[in-house]
C-alpha positions in Angstrom: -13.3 22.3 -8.2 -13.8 25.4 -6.4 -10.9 27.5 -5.0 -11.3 26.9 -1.4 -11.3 23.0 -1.6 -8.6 22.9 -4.2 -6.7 24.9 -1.1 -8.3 22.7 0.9 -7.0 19.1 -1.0 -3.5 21.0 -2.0 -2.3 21.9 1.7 -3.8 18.4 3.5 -2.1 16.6 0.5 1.4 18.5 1.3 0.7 17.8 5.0 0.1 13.7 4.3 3.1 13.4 1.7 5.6 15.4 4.1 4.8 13.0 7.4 4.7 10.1 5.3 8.4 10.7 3.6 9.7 11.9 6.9 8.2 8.4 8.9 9.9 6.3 6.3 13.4 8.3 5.9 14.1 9.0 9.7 14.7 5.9 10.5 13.4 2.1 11.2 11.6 3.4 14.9 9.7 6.2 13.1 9.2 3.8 10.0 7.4 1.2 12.1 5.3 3.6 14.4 3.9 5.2 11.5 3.0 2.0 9.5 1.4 0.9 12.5 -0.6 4.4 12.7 -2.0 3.3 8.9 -2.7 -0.4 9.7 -4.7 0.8 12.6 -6.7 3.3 11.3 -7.1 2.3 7.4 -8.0 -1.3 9.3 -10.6 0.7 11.6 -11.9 2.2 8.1 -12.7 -0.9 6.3 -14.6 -2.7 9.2 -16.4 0.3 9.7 -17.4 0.8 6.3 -18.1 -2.9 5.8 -20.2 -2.5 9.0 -22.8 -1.0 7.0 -24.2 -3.6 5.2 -25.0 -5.4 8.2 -21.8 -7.1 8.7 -20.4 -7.0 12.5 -16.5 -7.6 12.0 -14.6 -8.3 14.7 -12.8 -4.9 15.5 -10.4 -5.6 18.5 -8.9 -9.3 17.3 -9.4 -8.0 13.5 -7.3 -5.3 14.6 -4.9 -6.9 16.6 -4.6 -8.9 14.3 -3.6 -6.4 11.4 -1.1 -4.9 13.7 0.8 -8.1 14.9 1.0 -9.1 11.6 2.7 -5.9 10.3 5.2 -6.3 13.5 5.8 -9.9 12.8 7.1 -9.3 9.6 9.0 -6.6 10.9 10.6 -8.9 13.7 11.3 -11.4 11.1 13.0 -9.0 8.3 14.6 -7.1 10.9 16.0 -9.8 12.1 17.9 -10.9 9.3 15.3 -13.7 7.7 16.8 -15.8 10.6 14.0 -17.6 11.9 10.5 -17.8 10.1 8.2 -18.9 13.3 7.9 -15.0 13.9 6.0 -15.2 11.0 3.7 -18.4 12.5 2.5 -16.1 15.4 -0.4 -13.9 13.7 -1.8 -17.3 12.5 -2.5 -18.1 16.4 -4.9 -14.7 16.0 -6.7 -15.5 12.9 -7.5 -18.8 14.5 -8.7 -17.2 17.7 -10.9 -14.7 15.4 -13.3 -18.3 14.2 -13.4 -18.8 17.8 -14.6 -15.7 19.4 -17.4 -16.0 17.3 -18.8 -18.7 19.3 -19.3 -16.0 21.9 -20.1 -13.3 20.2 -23.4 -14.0 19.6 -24.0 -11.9 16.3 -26.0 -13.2 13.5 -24.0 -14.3 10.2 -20.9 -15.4 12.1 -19.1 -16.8 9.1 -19.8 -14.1 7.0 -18.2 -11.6 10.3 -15.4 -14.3 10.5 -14.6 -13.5 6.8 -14.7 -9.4 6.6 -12.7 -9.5 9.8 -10.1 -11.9 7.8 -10.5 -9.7 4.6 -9.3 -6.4 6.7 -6.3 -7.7 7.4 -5.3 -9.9 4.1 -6.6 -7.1 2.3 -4.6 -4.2 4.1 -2.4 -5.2 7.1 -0.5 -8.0 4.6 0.2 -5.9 1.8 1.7 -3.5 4.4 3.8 -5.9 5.8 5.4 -7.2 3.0 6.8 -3.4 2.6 9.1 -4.9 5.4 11.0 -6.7 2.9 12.0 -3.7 0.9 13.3 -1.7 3.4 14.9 -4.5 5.4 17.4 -5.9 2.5 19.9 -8.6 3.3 23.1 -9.4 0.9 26.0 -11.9 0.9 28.8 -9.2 1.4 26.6 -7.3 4.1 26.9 -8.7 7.7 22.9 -9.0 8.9 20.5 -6.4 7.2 20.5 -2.7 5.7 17.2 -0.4 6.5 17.3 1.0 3.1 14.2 3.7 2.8 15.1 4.0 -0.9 12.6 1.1 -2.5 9.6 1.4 -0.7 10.5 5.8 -0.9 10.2 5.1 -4.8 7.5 2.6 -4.7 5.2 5.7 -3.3 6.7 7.8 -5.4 5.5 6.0 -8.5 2.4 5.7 -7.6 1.5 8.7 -6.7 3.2 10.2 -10.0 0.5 6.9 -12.0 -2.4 8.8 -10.2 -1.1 12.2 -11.0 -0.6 11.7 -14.5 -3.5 9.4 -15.2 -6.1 12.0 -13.9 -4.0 14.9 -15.7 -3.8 12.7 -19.3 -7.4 11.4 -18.5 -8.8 15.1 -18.0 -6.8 16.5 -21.1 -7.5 13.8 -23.8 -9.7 11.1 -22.3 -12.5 9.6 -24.6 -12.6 6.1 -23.9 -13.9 4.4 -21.2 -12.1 2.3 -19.0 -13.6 0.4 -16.7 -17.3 2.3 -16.8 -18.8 -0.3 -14.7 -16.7 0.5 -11.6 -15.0 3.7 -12.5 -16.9 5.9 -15.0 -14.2 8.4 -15.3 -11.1 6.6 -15.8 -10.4 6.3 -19.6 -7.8 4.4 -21.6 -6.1 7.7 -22.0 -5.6 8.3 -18.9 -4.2 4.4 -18.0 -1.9 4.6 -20.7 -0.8 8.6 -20.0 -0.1 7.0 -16.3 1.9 4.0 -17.7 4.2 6.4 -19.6 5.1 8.8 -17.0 5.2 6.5 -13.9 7.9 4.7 -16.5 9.7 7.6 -16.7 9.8 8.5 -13.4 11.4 5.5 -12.6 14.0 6.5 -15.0 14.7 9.5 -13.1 14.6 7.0 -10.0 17.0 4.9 -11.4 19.7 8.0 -11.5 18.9 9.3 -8.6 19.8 5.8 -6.8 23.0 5.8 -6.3 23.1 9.3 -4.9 20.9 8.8 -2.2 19.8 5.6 -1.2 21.6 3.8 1.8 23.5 0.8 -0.2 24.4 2.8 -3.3 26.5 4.8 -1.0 28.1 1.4 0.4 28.7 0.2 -3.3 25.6 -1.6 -3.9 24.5 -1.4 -7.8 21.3 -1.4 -7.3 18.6 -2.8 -10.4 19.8 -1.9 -14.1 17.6 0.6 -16.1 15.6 -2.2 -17.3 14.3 -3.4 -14.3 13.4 0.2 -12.9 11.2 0.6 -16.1 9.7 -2.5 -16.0 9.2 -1.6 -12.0 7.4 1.5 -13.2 5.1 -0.5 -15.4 4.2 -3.3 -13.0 3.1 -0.5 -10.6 1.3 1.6 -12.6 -0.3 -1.5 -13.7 -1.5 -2.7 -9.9 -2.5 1.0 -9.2 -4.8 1.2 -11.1 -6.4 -2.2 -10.5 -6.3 -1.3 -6.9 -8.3 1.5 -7.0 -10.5 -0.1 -9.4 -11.0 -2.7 -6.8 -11.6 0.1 -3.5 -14.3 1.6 -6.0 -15.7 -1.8 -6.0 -15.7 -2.1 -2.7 -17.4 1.2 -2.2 -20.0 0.9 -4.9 -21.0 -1.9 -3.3 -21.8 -0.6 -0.1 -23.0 2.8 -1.8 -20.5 5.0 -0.6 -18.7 7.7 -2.0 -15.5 8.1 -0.1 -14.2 5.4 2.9 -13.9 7.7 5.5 -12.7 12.0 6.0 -9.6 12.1 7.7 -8.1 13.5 4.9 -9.7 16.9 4.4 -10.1 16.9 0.6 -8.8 13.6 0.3 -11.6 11.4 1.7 -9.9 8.5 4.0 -7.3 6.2 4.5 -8.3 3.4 2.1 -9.2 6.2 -0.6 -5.6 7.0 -0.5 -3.6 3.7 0.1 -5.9 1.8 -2.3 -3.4 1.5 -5.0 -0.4 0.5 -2.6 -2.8 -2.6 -1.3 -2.5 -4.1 -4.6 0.9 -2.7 -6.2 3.0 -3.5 -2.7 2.9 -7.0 -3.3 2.8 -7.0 -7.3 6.2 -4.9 -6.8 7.6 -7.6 -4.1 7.1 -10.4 -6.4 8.4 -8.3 -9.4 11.4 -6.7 -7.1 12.4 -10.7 -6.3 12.2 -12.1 -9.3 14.5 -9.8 -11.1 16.6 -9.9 -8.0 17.7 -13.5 -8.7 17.7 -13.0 -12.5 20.7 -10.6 -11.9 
């Protein structure tokens, strides 16, 4: 990689990661403006990518779609879990997305019907179920906590699984992966990613107390074996979610999904992994919940 791009990728990178942390830690208002922000354009993204191989997706209700998902969920978790329609209202979008196809005239209309759906099962859902990790309700709490520290770490282990899998990859890797979809990633590098995200979640689990919202109000938080076993699960879903972008782009023939991130390619090249380890870390997250 020559100098000037490695500039290039480092200070973009340091840009993205600092208004990212700041959206999520200011505060529920920034946290939701700037979820909205990626829904809308890593939504915009996919149909426009998708629209390449002849598909017409249905940008406007596909999009409005994404977003009133994201702010149902919201509504709903916000609210204390108190009433579930909130979460009946993007359904009356989805159904009017099979029905503007009747006037849309565009050839294929199931096939645009079913990208337009994709987009937003594919991202905008994922996304919303973040809502339930920063909104967390419990018996001796009176209505809900916005607690960044969850969904804070759950970025932060990913982006330590990358880190580490392209470092370990680049230093030992010999055996393939996944050559069909991803030529370069190697079983090295998987397993190098594995290890550290695991012990970065160590580190996570120390620093818990310390910083995040309910630690400071008493809350215990997850034992050491659950934050390992967090660490795992993600690095896991990381990687098959950017096994499953690649997919997506070698299917269409494309390289990267977009260039809004100089260095970095676009939105879906760098929330790929969250699309899949969001809701693999949800299920995880709840389970052990109600073990404890």
């Amino acid at each position: 990689m020559k100098i000037n791009n490695l500039t290039t990728r480092t200070l973009s990178g340091a840009v993205f990661v600092a208004i990212l942390v700041s959206g999520i830690i200011i505060g529920y208002e920034t946290y939701l403006l700037l979820m909205l922000i990626i829904i809308g354009l890593t939504l915009n993204e996919f149909f426009n990518i998708v629209k390449k191989s002849g598909v017409a997706p249905n940008f406007s209700l596909g999009l409005i779609a994404g977003l009133g998902t994201f702010i149902s969920f919201f509504v709903f978790a916000f609210g204390g879990y108190q009433d579930v329609v909130y979460l009946a209202f993007p359904l009356l979008i989805y159904i009017g997305i099979f029905i503007s196809e009747l006037f849309r005239n565009k050839s294929n209309p199931f096939t645009n019907v079913a990208m337009t759906l994709l987009g937003v099962f594919y991202i905008a859902i994922p996304f919303s179920i973040l809502n339930f990790l920063v909104f967390l309700q419990f018996s001796n709490l009176d209505g809900v906590i916005f607690d960044y520290y969850y969904i804070l770490a759950l970025f932060i282990l990913v982006w330590t699984n990358d880190t580490f899998a392209y470092l370990t990859g680049m230093a030992i890797g010999k055996h393939k992966f996944f050559e069909r979809i991803s030529p370069k990633k190697t079983w090295e590098g998987i397993i190098g990613g594995i290890v550290f995200t695991a012990g970065m979640s160590v580190a996570l689990f120390y620093l818990y107390p310390h910083v995040a919202p309910l630690g400071k109000l008493g809350f215990s938080g997850l034992t050491l074996q659950v934050w390992v076993g967090l660490g795992v699960v993600v690095s896991i879903f990381a990687d098959l979610g950017d096994l499953v972008e690649s997919m997506l782009k070698r299917s269409l023939g494309i390289k990267d999904s977009g260039n809004i991130i100089p260095g970095h390619g676009g939105m879906l090249d760098r929330f790929d992994a969250i699309l899949l380890a969001a809701p693999a870390a949800f299920v995880y997250l709840m389970f052990m919940f109600n073990q404890l």
